[in-house]
Backbone as a ProteinNet text record, in pm:
[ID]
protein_1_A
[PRIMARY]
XXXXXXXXXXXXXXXXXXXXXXXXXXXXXXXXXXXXXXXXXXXXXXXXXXXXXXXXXXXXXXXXXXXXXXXXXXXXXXXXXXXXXXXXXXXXXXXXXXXXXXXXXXXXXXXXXXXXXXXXXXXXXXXXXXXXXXXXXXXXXXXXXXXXXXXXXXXXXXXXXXXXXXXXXXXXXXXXXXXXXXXXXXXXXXXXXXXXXXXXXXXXXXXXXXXXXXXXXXXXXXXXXXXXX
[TERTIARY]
-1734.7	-1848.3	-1973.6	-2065.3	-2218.8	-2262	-2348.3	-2391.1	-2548.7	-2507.7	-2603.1	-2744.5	-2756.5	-2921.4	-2938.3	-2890.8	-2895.2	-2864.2	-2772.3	-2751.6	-2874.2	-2978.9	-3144.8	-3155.7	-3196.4	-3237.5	-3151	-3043.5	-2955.9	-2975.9	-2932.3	-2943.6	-3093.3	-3189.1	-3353.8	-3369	-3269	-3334.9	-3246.4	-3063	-3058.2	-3091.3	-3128.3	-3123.5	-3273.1	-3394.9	-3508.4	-3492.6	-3646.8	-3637.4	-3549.4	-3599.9	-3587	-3371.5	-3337.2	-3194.2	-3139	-3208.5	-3146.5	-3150.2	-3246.4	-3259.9	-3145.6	-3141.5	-3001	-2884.5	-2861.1	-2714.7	-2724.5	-2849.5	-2808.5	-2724.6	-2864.2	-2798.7	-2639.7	-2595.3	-2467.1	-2388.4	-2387.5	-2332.5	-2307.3	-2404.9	-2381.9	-2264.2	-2263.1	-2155	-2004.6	-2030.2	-1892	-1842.1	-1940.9	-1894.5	-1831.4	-1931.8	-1799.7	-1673.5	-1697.9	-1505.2	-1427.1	-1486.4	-1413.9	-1386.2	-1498.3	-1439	-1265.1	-1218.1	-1084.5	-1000.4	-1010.3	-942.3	-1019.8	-1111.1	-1186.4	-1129.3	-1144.7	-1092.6	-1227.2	-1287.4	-1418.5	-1370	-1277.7	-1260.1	-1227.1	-1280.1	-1243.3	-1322.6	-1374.8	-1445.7	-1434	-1528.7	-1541.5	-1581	-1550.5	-1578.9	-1575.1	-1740.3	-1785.3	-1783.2	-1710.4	-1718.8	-1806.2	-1892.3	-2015	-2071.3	-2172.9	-2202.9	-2303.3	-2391.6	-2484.8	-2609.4	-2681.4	-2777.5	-2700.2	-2563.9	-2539.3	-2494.7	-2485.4	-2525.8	-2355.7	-2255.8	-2131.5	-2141	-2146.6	-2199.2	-2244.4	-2387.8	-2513.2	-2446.6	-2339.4	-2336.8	-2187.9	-2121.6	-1989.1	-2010.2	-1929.8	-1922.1	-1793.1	-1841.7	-1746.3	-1750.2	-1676.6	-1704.9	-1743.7	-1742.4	-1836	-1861.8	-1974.3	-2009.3	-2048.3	-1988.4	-1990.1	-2014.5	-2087.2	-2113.6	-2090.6	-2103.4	-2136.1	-2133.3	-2241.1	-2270.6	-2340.8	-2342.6	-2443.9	-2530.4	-2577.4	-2743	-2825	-2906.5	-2975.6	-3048.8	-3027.3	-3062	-3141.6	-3277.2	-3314.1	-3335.1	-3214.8	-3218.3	-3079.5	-3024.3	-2933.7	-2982.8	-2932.5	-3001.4	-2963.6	-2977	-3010	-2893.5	-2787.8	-2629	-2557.5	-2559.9	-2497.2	-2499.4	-2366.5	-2333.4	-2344.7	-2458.6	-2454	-2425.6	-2320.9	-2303.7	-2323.1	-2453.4	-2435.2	-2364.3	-2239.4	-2166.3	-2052.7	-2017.9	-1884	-1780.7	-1739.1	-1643.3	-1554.2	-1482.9	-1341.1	-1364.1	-1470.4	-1474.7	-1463.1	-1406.8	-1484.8	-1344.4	-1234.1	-1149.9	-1255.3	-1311.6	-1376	-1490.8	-1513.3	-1609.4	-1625.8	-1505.3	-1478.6	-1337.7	-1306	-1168.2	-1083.9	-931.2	-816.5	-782.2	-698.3	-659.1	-745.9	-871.5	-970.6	-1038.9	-1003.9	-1129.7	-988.5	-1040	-941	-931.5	-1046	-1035.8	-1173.3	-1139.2	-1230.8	-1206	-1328.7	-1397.2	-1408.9	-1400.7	-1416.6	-1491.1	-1617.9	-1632	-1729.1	-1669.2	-1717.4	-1780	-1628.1	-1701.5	-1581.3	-1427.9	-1345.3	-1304.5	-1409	-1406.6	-1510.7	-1615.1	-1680.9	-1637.1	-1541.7	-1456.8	-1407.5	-1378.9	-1336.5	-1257.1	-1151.3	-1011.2	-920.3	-775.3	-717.2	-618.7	-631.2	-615	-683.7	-833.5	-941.6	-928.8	-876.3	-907.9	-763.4	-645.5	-523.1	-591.9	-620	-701	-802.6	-902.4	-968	-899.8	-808.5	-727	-670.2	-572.2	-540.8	-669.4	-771.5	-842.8	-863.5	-891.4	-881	-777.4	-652.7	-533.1	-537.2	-584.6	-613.4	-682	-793.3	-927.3	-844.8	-773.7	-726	-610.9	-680.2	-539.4	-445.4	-315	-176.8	-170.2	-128.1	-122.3	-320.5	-380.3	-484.2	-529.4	-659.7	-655.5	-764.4	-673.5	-782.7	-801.1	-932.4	-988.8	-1080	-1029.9	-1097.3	-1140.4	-1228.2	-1330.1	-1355.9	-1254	-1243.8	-1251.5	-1365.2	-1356.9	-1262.5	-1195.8	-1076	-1102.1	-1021.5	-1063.7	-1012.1	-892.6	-795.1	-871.6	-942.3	-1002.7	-1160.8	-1231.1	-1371.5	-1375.6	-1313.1	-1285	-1413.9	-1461.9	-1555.9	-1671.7	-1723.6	-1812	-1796	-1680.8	-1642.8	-1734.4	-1744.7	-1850.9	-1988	-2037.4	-2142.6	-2257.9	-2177.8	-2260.9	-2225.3	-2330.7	-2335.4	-2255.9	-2217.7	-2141.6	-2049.3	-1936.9	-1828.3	-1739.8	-1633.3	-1542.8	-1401.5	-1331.2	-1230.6	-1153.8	-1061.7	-1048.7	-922.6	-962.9	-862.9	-853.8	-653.6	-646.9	-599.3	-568.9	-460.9	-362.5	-253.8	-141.6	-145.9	-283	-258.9	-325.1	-421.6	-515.7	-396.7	-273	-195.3	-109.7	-85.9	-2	-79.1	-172.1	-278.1	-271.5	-295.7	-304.3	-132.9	-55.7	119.5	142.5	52.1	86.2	6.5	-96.1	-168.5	-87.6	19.5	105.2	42.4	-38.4	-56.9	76.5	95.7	154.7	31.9	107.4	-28.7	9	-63.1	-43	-138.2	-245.9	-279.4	-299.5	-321.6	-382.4	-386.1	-546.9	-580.6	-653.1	-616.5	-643.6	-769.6	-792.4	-943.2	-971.4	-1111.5	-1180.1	-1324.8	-1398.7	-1535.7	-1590	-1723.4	-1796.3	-1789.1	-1842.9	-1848.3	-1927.5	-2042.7	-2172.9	-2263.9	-2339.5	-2458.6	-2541.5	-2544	-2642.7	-2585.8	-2498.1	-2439.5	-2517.3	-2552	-2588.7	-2538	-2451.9	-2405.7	-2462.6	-2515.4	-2581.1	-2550.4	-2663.9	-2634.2	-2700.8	-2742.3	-2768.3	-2710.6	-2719.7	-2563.5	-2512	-2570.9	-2506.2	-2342	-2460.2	-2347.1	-2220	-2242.2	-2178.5	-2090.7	-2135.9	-2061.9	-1940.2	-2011.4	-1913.1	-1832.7	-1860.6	-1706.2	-1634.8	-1649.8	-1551.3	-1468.7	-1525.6	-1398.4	-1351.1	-1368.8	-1304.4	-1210.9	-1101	-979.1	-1006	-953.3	-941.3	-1033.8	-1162.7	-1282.2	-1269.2	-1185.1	-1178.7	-1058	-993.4	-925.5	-1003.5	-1096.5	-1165.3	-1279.1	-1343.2	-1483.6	-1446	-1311.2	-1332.5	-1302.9	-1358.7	-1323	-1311.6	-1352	-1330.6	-1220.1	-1101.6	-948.4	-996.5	-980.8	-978.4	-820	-813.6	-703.9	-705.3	-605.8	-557.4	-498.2	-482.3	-365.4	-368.7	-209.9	-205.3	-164.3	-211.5	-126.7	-8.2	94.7	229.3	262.1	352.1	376	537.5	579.6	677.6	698.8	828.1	751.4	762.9	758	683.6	828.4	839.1	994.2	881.7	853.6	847.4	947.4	1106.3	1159.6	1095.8	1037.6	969.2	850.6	807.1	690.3	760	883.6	935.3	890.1
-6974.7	-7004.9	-7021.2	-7113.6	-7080	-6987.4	-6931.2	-6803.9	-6776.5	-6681.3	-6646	-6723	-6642.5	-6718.7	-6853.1	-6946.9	-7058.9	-7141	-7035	-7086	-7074.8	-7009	-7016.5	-7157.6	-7187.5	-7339.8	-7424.6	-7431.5	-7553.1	-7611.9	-7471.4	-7530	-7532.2	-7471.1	-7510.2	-7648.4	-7680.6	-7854.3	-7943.2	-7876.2	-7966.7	-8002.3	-7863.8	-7882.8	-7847	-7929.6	-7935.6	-7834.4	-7810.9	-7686.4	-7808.5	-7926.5	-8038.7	-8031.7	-8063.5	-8048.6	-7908.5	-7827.4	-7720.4	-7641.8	-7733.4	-7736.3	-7836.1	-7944.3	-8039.4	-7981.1	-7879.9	-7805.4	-7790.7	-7668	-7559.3	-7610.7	-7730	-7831.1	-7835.7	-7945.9	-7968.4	-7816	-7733.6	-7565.8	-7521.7	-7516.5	-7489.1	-7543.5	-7688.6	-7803.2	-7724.4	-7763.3	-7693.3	-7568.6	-7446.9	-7340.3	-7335	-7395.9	-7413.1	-7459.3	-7581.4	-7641.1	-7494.7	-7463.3	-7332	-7273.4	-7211.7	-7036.7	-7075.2	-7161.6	-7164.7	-7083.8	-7103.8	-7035.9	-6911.2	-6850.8	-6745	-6633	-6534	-6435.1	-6338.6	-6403.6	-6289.9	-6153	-6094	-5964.9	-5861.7	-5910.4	-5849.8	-5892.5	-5810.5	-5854.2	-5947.6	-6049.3	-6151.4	-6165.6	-6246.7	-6233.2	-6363.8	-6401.3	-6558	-6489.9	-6568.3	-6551.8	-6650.2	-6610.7	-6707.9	-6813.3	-6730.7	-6787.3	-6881.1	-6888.4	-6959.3	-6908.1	-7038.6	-6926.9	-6895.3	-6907.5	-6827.6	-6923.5	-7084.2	-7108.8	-7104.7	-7087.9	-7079.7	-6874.9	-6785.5	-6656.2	-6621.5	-6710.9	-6720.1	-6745.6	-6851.8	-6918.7	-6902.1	-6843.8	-6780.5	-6689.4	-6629.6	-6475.3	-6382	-6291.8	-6235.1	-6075.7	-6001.1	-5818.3	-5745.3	-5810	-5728.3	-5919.3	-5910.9	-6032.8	-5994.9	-6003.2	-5965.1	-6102	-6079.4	-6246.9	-6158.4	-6232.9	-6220.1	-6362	-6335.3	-6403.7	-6373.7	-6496.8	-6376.4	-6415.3	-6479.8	-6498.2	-6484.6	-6404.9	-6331.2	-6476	-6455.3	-6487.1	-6467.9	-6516.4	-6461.5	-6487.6	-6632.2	-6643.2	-6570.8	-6451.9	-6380.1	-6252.7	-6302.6	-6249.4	-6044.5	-5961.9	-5822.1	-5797.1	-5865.3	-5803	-5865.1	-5884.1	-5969.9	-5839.5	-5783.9	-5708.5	-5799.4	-5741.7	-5871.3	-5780	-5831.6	-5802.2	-5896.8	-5845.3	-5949.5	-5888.2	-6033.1	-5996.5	-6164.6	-6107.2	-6208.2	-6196.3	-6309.9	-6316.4	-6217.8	-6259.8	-6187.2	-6097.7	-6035.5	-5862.9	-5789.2	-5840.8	-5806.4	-5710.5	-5707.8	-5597.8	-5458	-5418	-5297.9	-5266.7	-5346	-5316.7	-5358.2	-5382.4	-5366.7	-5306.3	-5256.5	-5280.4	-5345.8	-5269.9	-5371.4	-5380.2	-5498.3	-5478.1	-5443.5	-5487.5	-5443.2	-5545.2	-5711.3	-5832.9	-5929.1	-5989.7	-6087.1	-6181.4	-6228.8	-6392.6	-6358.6	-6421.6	-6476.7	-6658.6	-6641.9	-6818	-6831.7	-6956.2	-7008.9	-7199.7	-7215	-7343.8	-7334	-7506	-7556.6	-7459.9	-7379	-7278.2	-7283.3	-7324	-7265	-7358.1	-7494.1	-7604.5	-7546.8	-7444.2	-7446.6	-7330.1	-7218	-7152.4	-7227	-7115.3	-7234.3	-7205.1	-7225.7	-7251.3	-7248.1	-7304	-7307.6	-7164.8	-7027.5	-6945.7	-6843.3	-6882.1	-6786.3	-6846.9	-6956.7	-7022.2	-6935.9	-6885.5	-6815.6	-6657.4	-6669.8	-6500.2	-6486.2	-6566.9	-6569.4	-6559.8	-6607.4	-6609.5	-6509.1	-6464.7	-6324.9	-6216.7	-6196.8	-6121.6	-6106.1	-6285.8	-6258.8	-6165.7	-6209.6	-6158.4	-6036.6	-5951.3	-5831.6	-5747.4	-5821	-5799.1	-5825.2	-5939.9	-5967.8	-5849.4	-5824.7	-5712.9	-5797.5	-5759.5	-5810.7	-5922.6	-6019.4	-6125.4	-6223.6	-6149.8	-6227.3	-6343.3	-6396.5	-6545.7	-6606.3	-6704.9	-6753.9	-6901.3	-6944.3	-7047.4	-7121	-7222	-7315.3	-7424.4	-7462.1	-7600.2	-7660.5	-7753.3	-7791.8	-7925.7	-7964.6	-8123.9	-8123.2	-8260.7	-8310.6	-8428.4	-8405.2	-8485.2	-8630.3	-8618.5	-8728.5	-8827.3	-8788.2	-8880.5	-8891.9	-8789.9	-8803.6	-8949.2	-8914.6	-8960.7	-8894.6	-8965.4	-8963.7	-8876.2	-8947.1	-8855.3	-8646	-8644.4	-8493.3	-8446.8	-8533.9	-8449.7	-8470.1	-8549.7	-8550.3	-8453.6	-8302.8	-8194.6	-8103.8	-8086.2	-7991.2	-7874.2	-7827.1	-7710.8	-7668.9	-7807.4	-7849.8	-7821.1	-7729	-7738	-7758.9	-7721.6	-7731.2	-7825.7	-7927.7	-8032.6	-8008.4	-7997.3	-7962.9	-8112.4	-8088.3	-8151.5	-8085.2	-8148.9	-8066	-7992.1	-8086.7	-8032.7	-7873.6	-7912.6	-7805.1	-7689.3	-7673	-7602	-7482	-7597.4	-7512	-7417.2	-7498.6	-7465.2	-7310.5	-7336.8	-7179.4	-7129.6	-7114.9	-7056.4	-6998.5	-7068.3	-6994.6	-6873.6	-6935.4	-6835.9	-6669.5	-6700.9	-6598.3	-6523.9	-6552.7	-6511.7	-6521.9	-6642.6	-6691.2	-6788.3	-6812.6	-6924.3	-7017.9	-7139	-7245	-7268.7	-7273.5	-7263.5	-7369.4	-7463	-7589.3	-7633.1	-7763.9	-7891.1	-7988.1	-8015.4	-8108	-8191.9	-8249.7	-8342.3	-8398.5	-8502.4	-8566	-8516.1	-8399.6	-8363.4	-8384.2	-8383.9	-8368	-8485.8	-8552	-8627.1	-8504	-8562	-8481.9	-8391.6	-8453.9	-8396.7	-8426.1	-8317.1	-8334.7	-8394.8	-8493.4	-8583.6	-8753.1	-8687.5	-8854.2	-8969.6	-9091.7	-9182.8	-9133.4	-9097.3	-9066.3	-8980.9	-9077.3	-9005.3	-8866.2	-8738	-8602.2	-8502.4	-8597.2	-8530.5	-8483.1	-8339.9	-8210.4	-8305.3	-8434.4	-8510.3	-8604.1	-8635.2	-8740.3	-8593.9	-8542.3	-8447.2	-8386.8	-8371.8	-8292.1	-8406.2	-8554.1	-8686	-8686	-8697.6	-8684.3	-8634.3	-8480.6	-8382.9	-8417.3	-8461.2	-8500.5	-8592.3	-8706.9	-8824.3	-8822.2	-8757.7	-8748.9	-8878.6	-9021.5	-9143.8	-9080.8	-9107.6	-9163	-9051	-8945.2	-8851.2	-8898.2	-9037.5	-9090.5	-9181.5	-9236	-9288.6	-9220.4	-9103.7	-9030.8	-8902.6	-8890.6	-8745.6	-8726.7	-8655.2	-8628.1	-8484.4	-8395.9	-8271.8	-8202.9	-8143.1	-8069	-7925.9	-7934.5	-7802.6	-7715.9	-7614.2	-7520.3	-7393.6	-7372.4	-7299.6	-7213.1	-7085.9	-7002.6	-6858.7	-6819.6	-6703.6	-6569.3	-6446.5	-6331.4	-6286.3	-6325.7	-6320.9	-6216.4	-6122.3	-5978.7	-6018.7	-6153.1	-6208.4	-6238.4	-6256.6	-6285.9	-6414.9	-6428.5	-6550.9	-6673.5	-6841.1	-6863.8	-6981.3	-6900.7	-7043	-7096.4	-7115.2	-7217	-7322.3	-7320.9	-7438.6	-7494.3	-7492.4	-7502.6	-7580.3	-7640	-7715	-7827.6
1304.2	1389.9	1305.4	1339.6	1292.7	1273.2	1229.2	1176.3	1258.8	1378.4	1468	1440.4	1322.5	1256.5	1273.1	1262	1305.6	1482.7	1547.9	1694.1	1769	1742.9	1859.2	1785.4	1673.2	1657.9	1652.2	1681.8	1712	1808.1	1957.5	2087	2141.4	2047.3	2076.9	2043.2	1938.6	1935.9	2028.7	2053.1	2168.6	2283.3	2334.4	2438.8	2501.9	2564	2616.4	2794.8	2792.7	2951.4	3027.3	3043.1	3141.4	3137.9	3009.9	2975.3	3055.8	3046.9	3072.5	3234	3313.2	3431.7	3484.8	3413.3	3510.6	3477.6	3342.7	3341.1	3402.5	3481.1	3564.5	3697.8	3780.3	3862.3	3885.7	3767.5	3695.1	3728.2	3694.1	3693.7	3852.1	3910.8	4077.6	4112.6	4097.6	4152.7	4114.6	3962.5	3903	3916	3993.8	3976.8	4137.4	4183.4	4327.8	4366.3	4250.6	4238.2	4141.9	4043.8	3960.1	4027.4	4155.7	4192.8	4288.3	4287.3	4333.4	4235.3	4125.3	3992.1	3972.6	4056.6	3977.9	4096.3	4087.6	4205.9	4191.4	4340.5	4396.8	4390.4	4402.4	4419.8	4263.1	4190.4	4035.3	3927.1	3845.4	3723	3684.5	3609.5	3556.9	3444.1	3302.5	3191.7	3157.9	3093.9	3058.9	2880.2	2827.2	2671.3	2621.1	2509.7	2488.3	2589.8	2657.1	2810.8	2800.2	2646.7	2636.6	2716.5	2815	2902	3063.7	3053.7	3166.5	3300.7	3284.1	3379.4	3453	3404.8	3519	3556.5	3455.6	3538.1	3618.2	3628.3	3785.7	3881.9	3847.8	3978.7	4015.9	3971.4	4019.5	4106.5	4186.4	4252.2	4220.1	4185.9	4121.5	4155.9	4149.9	4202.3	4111.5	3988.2	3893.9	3769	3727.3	3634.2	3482.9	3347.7	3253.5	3190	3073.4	2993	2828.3	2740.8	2575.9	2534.3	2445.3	2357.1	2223.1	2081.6	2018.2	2018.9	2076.3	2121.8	2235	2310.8	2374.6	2441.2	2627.1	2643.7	2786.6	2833.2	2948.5	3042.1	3073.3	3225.3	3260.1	3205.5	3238.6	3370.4	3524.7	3597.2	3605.7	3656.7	3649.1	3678	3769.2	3786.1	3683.5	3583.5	3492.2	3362.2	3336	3228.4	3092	2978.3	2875.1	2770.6	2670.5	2568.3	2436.4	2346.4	2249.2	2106.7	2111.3	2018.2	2023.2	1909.4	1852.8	1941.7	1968.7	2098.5	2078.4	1903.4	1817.7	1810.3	1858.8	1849.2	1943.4	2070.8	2199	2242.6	2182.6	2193	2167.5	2072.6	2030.5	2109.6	2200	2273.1	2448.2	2497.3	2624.8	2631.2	2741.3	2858.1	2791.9	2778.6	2802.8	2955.6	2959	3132.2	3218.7	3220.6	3298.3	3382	3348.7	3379.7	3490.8	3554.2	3653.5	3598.8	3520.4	3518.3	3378.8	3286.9	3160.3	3142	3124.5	3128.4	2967.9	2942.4	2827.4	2853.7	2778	2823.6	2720.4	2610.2	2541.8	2395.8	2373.7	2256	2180.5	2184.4	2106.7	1996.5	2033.4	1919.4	1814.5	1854.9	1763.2	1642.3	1645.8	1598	1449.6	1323.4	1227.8	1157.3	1260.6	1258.9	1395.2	1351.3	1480.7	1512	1340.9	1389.1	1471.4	1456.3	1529.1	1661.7	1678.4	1819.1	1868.2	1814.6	1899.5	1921.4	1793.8	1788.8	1892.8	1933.7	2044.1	2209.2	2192.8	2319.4	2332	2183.6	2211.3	2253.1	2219.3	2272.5	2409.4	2491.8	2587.4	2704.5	2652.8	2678.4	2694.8	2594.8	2581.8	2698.6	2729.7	2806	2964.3	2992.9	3148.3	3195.6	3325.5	3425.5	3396.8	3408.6	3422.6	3561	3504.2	3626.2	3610.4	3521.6	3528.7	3538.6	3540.7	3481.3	3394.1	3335.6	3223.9	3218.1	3246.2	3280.8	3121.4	3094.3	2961.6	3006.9	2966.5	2974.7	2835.3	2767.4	2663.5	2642	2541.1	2534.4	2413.2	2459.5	2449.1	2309.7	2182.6	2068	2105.8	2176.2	2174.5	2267.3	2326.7	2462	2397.7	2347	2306.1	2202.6	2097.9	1956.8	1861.9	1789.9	1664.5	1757.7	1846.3	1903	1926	1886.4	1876.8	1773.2	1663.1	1532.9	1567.1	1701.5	1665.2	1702.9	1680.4	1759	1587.1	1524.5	1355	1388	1500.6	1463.3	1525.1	1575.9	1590.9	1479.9	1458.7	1349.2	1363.8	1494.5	1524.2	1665.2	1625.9	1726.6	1801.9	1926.6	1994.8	2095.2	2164.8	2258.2	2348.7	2471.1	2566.4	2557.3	2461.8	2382.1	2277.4	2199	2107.3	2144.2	2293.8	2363.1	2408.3	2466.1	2556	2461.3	2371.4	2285.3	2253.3	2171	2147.8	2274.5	2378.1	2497.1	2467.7	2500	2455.1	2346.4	2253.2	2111.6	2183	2251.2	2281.2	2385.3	2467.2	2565	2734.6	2740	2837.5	2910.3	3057.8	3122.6	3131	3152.5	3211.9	3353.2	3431.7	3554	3622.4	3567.4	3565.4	3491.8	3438.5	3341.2	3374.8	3380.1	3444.5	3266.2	3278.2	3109.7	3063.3	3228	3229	3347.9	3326.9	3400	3437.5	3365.8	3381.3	3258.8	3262.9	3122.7	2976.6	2886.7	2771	2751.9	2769.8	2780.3	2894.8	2933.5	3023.3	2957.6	2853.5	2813.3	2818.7	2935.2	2929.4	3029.8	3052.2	3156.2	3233.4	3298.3	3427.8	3515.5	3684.2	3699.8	3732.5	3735.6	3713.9	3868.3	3925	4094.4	4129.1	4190.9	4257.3	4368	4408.3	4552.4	4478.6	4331.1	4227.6	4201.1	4130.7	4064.4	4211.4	4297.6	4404.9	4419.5	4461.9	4500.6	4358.3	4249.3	4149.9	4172.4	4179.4	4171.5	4285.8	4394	4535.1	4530.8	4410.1	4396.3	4278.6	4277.8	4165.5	4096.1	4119.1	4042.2	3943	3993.2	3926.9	3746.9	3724.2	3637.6	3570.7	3571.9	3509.6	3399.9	3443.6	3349.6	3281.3	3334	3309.5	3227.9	3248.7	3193.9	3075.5	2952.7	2842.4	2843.7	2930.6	2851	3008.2	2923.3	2980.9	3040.7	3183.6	3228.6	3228	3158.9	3132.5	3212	3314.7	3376.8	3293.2	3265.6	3192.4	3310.7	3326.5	3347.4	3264.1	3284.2	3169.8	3145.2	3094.9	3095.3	3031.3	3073.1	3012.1	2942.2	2941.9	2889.6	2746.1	2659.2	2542.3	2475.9	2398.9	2375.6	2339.3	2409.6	2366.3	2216.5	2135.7	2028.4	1988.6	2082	2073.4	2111.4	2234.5	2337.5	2266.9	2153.9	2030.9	1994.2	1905.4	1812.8	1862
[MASK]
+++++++++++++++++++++++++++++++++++++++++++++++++++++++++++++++++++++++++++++++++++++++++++++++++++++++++++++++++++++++++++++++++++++++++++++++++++++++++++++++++++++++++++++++++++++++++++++++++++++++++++++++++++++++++++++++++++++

């Protein structure tokens, strides 16, 4: 990963108040199509939440975030821990969270063993039967435009997402491939009326979507890396 010291001025230069008001926008929409996969009745865990905006807007019976950078539109019911995702065994719950979120962080990891090691953590952290929800842009569908964010290191696709999700002893229990644009800095328009009308129009995420939403469940099974070859 980047080295904390540098993540306040990265995303200070990407991202403007104005940028960070249409996430939020953008975030409402999506967290209402998410909470189908999220379970209101059990802790929730956003791993590097950034400023928070799928946490806010989820509902959840208890709301936990980390990240390592501090941030303060994190509202007063929101448990914050700042810290390294890979550490987050030593400092929460095993078997304690329903559902941990992951969105748009495990490309930035640097490697594709920290990216299993990350999952295993999650694993760690979810009750039995849990679930684990990824929001991953997709190399195979982005292309070249994958590097054009400085602290991008690791390229994932669907295939090798799930695959890490397996090694970690997750099931997949959806994959949806093309989901959502790449970035909230795309032309497209970004109105919660636009953004609400995508999400109910399947086709239209055949051509628009670059980044793979990943379903995983916690499998107390073990692992067939026959089915890997």
């Amino acid at each position: 990963m980047v080295n904390d010291r540098y993540l306040g001025d990265i995303y200070q230069n990407r991202f403007s108040g104005t940028d960070a008001l249409k996430k939020d926008l953008i975030w409402r929409e999506l967290a209402r199509y998410l909470q189908r996969f999220v379970p209101v009745d059990a802790p929730v865990l956003d791993i590097a939440c950034g400023q928070g905006e799928f946490i806010r807007n989820i509902s959840a019976l208890e709301k936990w975030a980390c990240d390592m950078t501090t941030s303060s539109r994190l509202s007063s019911d929101i448990h914050f821990i700042q810290a390294n995702g890979l550490h987050l065994r030593d400092l929460l719950p095993s078997d304690y969270f329903g559902c941990v979120f992951l969105s748009n962080y495990l490309e930035h990891l640097a490697s594709s063993e920290a990216v299993i090691e990350q999952l295993k953590v999650a694993h760690s952290l979810l009750k039995p039967n849990g679930t684990l929800v990824v929001l991953q842009p997709n190399i195979r569908l982005v292309g070249q435009a994958y590097w054009d964010f400085i602290d991008h290191k690791t390229p994932l696709t669907e295939k090798s997402l799930e695959e890490a999700a397996l090694l970690a002893g997750f099931a997949t229990e959806k994959m949806i491939t093309r989901f959502i644009p790449y970035t909230t800095k795309s032309r497209t328009p970004q109105r919660p009326s636009f953004v609400r009308l995508y999400l109910r129009i399947k086709p239209i995420w055949r051509f628009m979507g670059k980044q793979t939403l990943y379903i995983g469940r916690k499998s107390e099974r073990d692992i067939d890396y026959a089915a890997l070859r």
